[in-house]
N, C-alpha and C positions, 0 to 999 in steps of 0.2 A: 251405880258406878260413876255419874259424871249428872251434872245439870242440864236441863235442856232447853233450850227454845225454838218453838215449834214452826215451821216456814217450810210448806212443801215445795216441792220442784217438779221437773220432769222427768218423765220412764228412764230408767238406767240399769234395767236388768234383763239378761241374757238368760233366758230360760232354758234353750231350746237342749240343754241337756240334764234336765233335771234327771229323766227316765237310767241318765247315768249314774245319778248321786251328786251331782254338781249344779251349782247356780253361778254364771258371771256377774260381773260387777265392772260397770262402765261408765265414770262420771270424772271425767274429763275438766284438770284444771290445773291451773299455775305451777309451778313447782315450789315449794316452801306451805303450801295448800295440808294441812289438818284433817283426816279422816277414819272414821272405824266405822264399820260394817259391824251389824249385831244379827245373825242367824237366830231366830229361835221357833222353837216346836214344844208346844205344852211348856211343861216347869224347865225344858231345858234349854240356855243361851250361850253362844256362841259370841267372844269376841275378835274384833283384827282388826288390824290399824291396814289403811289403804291409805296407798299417796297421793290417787287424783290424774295417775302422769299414764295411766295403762288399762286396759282391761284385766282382769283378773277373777280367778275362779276359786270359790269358796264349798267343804264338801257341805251333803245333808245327811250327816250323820246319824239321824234320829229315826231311819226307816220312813215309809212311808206315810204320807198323810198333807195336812197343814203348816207350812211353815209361814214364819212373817218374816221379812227381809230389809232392812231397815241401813241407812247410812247416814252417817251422822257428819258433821264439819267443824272443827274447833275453834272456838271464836277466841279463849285466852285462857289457860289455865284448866279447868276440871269442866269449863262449860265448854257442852258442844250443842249446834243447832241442827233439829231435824229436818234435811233434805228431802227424804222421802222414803216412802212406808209402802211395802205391798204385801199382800196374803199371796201365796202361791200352792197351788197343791202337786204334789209329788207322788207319783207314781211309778216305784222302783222296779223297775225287770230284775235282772238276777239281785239278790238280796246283797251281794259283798261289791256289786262293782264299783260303789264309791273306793272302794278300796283298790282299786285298779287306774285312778284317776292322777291326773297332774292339776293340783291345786295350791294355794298360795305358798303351803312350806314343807310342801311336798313337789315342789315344780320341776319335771321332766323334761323331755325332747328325745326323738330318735337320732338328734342331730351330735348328741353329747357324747364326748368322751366317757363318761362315766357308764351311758348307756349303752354303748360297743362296748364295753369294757364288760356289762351284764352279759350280753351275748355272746362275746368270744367264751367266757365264762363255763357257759351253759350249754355250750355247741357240743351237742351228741349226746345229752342226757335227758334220761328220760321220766326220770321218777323227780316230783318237788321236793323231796325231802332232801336229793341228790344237788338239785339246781339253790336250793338254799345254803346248804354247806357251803355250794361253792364260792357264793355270794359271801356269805358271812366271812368263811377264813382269809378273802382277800382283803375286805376291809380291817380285819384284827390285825392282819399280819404286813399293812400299811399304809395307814389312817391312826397317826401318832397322836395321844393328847397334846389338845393346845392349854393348857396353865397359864399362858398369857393374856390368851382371849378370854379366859374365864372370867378376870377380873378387871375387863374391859369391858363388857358386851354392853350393846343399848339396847334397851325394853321395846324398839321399834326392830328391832334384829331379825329375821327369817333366811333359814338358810340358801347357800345358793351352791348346789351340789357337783357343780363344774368348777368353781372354786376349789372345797373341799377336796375332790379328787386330785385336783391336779398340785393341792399346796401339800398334802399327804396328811392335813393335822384339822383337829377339828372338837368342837365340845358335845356333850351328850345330843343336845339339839341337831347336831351335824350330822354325829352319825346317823343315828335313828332314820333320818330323811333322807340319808344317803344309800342306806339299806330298802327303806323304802320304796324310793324308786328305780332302784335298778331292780328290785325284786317286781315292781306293778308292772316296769315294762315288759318281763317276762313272761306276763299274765297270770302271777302268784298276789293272792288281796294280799296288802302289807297292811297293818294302823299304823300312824304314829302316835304313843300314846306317853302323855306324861300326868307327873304324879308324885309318889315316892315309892321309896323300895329299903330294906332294911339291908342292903349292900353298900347304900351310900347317903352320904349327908344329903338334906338340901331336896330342893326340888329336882326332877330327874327327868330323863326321858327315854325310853326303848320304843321296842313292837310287839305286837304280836304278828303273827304269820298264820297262812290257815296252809296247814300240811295236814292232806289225806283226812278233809272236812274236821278238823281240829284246830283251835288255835291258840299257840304255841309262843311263850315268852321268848323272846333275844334279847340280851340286851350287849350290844356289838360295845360298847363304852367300857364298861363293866368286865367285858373279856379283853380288851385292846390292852388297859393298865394291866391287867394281869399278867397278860403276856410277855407286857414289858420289863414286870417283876420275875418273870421266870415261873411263873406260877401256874398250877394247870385250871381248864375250867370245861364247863360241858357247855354245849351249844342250846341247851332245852332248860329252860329256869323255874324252881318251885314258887307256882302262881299266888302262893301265902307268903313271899318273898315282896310283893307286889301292889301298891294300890292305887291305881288309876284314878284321876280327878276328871285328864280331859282325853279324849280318842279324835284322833284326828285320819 
């Protein structure tokens, strides 16, 4: 993906919740500072551009086991230098709780609008299947595509889901994380998973949801236009409809 040159550093990772499906990341620098983190487990790698300016939490999405964790720094152009490299092993308690996590673009709080807004939601229901609907039909029915920001957006972009809620507009990236987390603070695993899907051009991005140990296409983008076309759609999507690159 990029060139490297090699110049280690010092400790910059946050373990102590791996057991949750999560790793921090804390390297501390300038602001205008260059950086991506590269997760990986066996054949499979994780990218993310980090700023330097914050701690930030990255999921382990590959189950249990070995992971390397790695942070790179941009020196110009395609070349980045490596800061510093560690093996970690991971030992996951329940199998989905990364999926129940606040990580870089999937980022939370109980502090947030958007998450009272889950709760109020969800107050006095009992069944996921119930607390999901009620998630989804509020972001379909107001959470407008943004068509502007489409052909705006920077490759450095990750959503910021207090934003979204409160501008009511937002692109598939948006929603999906916006769903996301108001569904994990519930304590419902959300993914955010993107890919492509034969409902729309282009790279994409939805969820899946695990309703009653199943999990369950959304894809809230895909019903939001429809809606707006007048058009009807169902909340449950044909998973050959469907193909996942990345799960987040």
């Amino acid at each position: 993906m990029f060139n490297v040159n090699v110049n280690a550093a010092s400790d910059f990772l946050d373990v102590g919740m791996t057991s949750n499906g999560i790793v921090g990341i804390e390297y501390l620098k300038n602001e205008g500072s260059r950086f991506k983190v590269v997760v990986s487990k066996d054949s499979e790698k994780y990218y993310y551009d980090y700023s330097g300016l914050k701690k930030e939490y990255f999921p382990l999405q590959c189950g249990s086991g070995k992971y390397e964790v790695s942070i790179f720094e941009n020196l110009y152009g395609t070349t980045y230098k490596l800061i510093k490299s560690e093996i970690i092993d991971v030992n996951l308690g329940f199998e989905y709780n990364v999926y129940l996590q606040s990580v870089q673009n999937v980022c939370w709080n109980y502090d947030m609008s958007a998450i009272s807004k889950a709760a109020e939601l969800t107050n006095g229901l009992e069944l996921t299947a119930d607390k999901v609907e009620a998630v989804y039909n509020y972001i379909i029915e107001n959470i407008d595509y943004d068509y502007k920001k489409i052909n705006n957006i920077d490759k450095l972009y990750v959503p910021d889901i207090e934003e979204i809620f409160n501008s009511g507009k937002g692109i598939c990236y948006d929603y999906s994380s916006l769903l996301a987390s108001m569904l994990r603070s519930q304590g419902i695993p959300t993914k955010l998973v993107k890919g492509y899907s034969d409902n729309v051009n282009g790279y994409h991005a939805w969820n899946e949801v695990l309703i009653d140990e199943e999990w369950v296409i959304i894809d809230t983008t895909y019903d939001a236009v429809k809606m707006q076309l007048k058009a009807l759609s169902t909340i449950e999507k044909n998973i050959n409809e469907y193909e996942a690159v990345r799960v987040y």
